[in-house]
N, C-alpha and C positions, 0 to 999 in steps of 0.2 A: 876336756871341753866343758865349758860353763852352758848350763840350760838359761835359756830366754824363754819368756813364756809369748806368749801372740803378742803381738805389737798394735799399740792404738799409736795411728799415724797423725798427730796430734798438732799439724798444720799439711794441708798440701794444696793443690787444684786438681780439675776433670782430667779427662782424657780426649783428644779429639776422636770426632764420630767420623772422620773421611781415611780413606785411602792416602798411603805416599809415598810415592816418588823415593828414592835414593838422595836427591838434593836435599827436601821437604826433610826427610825424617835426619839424614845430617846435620841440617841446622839447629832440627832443637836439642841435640847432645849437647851445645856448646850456647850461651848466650853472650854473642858479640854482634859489632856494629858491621858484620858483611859476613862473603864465604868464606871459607878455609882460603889461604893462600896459596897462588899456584903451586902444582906439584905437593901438598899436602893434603892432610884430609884430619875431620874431627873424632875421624874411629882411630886415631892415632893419636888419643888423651885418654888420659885418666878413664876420665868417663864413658869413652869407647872402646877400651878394653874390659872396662867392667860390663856393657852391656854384652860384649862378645862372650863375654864368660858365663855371667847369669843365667840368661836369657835363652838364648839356644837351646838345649836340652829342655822347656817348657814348652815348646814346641815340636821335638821330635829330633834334635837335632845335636850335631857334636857341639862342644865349646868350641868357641874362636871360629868357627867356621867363617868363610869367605863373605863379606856384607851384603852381597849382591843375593847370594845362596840364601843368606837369613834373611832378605826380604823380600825374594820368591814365595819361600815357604809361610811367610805374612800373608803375602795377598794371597795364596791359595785356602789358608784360611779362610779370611776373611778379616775384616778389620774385627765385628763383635768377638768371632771365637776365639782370633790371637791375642784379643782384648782379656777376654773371660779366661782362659787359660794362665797368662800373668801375672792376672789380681789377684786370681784365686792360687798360683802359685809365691806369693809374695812370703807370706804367712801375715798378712795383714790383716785383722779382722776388726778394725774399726775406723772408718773415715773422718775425720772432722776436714771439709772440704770449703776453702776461701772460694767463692763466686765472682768476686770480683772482677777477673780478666774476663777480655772481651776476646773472641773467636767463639769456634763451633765446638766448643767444652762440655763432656757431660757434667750433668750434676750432681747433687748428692744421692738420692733416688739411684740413677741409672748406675753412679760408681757403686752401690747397696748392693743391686740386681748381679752386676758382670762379678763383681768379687767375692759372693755370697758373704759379706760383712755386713756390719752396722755404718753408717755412714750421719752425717750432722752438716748440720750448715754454718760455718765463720764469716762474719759481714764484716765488709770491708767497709770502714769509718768514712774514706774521703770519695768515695760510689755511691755509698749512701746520702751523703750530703749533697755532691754532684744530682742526684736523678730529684732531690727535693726541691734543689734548685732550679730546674727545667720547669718545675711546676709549682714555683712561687712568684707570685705578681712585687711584694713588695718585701721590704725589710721585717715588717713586723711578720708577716706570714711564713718566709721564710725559716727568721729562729722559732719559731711558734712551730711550723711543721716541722723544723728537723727535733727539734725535743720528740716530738710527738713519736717521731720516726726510728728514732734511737729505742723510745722506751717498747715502740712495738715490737722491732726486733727482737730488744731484748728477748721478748717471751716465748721467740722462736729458736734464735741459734742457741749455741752452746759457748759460744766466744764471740769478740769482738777483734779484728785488727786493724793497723795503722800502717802504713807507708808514709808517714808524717819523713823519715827519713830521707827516703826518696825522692820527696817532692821539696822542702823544702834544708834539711839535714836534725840532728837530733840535738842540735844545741840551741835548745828551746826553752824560753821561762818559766822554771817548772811549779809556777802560783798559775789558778785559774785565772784567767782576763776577766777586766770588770765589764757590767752593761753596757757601759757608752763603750767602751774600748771594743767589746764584739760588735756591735749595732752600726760602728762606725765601718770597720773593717768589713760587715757584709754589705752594706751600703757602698765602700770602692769597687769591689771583687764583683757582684752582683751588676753594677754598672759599666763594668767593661769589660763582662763575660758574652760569650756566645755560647748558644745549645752547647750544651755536652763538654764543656770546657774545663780544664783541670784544677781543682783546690789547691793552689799551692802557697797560699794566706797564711804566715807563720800565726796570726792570733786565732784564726779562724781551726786551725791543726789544734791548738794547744784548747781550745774551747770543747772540741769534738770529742778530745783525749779525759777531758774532765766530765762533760757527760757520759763514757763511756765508763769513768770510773766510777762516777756514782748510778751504776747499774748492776753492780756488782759481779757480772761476769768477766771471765778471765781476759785478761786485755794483753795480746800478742803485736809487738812492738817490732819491725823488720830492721835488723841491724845488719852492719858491714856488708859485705858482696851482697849485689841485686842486679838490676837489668842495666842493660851496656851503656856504659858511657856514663854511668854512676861515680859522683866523685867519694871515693871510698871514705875518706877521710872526715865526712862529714856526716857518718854513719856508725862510728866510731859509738858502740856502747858503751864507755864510761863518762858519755855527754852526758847520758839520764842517770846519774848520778842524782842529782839534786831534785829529780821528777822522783824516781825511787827514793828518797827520803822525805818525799812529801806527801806520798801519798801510802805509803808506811803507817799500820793500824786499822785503816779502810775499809778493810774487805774484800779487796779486788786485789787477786795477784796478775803482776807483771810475767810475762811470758818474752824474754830476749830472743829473737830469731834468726839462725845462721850464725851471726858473728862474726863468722872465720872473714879477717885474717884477724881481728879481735875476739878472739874467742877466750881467751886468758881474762879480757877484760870483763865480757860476760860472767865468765865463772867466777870472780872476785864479789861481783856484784849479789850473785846467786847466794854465794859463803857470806856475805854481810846483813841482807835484808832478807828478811822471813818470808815475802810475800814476790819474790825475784825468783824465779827459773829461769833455764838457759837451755839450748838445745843447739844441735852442729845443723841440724836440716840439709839444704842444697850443699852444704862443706861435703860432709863426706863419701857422697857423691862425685865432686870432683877433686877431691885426694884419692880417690880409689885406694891402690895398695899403699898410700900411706895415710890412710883413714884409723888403724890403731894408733900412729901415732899423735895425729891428733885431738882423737878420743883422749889418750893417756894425758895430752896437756891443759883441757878442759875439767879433766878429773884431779887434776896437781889442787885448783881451790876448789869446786864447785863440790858439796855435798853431794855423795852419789845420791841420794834419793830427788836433791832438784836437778837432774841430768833430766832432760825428756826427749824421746824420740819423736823425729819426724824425716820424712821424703823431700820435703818443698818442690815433689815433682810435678813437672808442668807439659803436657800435652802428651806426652811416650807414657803406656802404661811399665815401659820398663825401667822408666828414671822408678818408677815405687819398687817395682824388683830388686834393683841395686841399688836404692836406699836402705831397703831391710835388709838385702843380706849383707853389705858391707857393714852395718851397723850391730847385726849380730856375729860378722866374724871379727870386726874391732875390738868388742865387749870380749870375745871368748877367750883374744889374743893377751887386750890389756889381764883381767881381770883372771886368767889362768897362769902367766908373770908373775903375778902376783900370791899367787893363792903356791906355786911351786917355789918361791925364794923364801915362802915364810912370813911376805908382810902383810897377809890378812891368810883371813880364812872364809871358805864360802860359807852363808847363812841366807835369812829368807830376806834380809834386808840389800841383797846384793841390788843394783841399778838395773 
């Protein structure tokens, strides 16, 4: 068995603070555009089987046990101590927590508290710009307040992230936009937006991505699988190809998130640019037991030292359970393979 030392979960989100349901906590195993379909269920994925396995015994309880049985013994908890119990069963002891989604999500404070970890805050790029926008009368205040906004952050998070992908895809031009080119572009956006309305302004993305770099924190970039109905294709990390060589020298490293089913692509990226990391995040999670295998494809380019862990779990404190453990028995699988055929040997530089 290969030693991992504690893991810094080095993108995720909160956990919600209510009670749920059978249906409620089914859904969030799986992110798709409805229920399980008749006669099916989503504890019969990847993902559902690893929570059956995980998760149970931090509770009190057998593996695999019956779903219904593991979330009895939830609510007899309670949501805070089934909560505190998971986190602090992870082996997780550092949060860097995106804020950005909307529900009733703890934050980085209360993720501190329930996990007995350190926890950080990651600001989401196109949230931030959105809520400056709610409260900009005109063009010029606008970019005038989101600089402002960015550089405050700056001095609080720890990172910076994009969903530039998601909203509009990653094949973007990867030169900063000039002033009339931004000015113009928030002048459309800005005029035929309502409250609360989403950024999805390919100039206005690529603007936000270039303040973000000249603040020199790490700038985590969502690639490949995201939320349902996601054209994958267009998410595709070897679009920032040309974003990663431009902003190469900088200062700010690039942070690839997820990847998978481009995960190869990430890792090439990683092995080419000095300032490019990669990470599997939500992937191996839902590869479950074939989460080494994907680990070992990811490590075919990527320099094991830019491999980085993360959860990208979202709402279950147990998507962060079976983020780390799958993620430490992938590591112990590849990387013990390994170290028994002869083609490396263990050292302190192991990933």
């Amino acid at each position: 068995m290969i030693e991992t030392p504690s893991l810094v979960d080095q993108y995720c989100h909160g956990v919600l603070r209510t009670e749920l349901g059978l249906g409620t906590f089914e859904a969030h195993l799986s992110r798709t555009e409805g229920p399980a379909a008749p006669g099916t269920t989503f504890f019969d994925t990847q993902t559902g089987f690893a929570v059956r396995r995980w998760c149970p015994p931090l509770l009190g309880l057998e593996p695999h046990c019956p779903p219904a049985h593991y979330l009895a013994r939830r609510r007899e908890l309670g949501v805070l101590e089934s909560g505190r119990r998971l986190l602090r069963g992870s082996g997780i002891t550092t949060y860097l927590v995106d804020t950005g989604l909307p529900g009733d999500l703890t934050g980085p404070g209360e993720m501190a508290s329930a996990g007995a970890a350190d926890a950080h805050e990651v600001v989401r790029l196109e949230l931030l710009a959105e809520q400056v926008a709610d409260t900009s009368g005109t063009v010029e205040s606008f970019l005038a307040n989101l600089a402002e906004s960015v550089h405050g952050a700056a001095s609080n998070a720890v990172a910076f992230t994009s969903v530039a992908g998601m909203r509009h895809g990653l094949a973007l031009a990867p030169e900063p936009p000039g002033p009339g080119e931004v000015r113009g572009a928030a002048g459309r956006w800005l005029a035929g937006r309502r409250v609360g309305g989403e950024l999805s302004d390919p100039v206005l993305l690529r603007h936000l991505l270039w303040i973000a770099v000249a603040s020199g924190l790490p700038l985590q970039l969502h690639a490949g699988v995201g939320e349902p109905g996601l054209r994958i294709d267009r998410t595709d990390p070897a679009l920032l190809t040309d974003f990663a060589r431009a902003t190469a020298g900088l200062g700010t490293d690039l942070v690839l998130l997820h990847g998978y089913p481009y995960h190869r692509h990430a890792a090439h990226l990683a092995g080419v640019y000095p300032h490019v990391y990669a990470d599997l995040g939500a992937a191996l999670v839902r590869t479950g037991a074939r989460a080494a295998a994907v680990l070992a494809e990811i490590l075919e380019l990527a320099p094991f030292g830019k491999l980085l862990f993360s959860s990208g779990a979202h709402g279950l404190p147990e998507l962060h359970v079976v983020g780390a453990r799958l993620f430490r028995e992938a590591l112990a699988r590849v990387l013990g393979t390994w170290v028994a055929e002869g083609a490396r040997v263990t050292s302190s530089s192991s990933p």
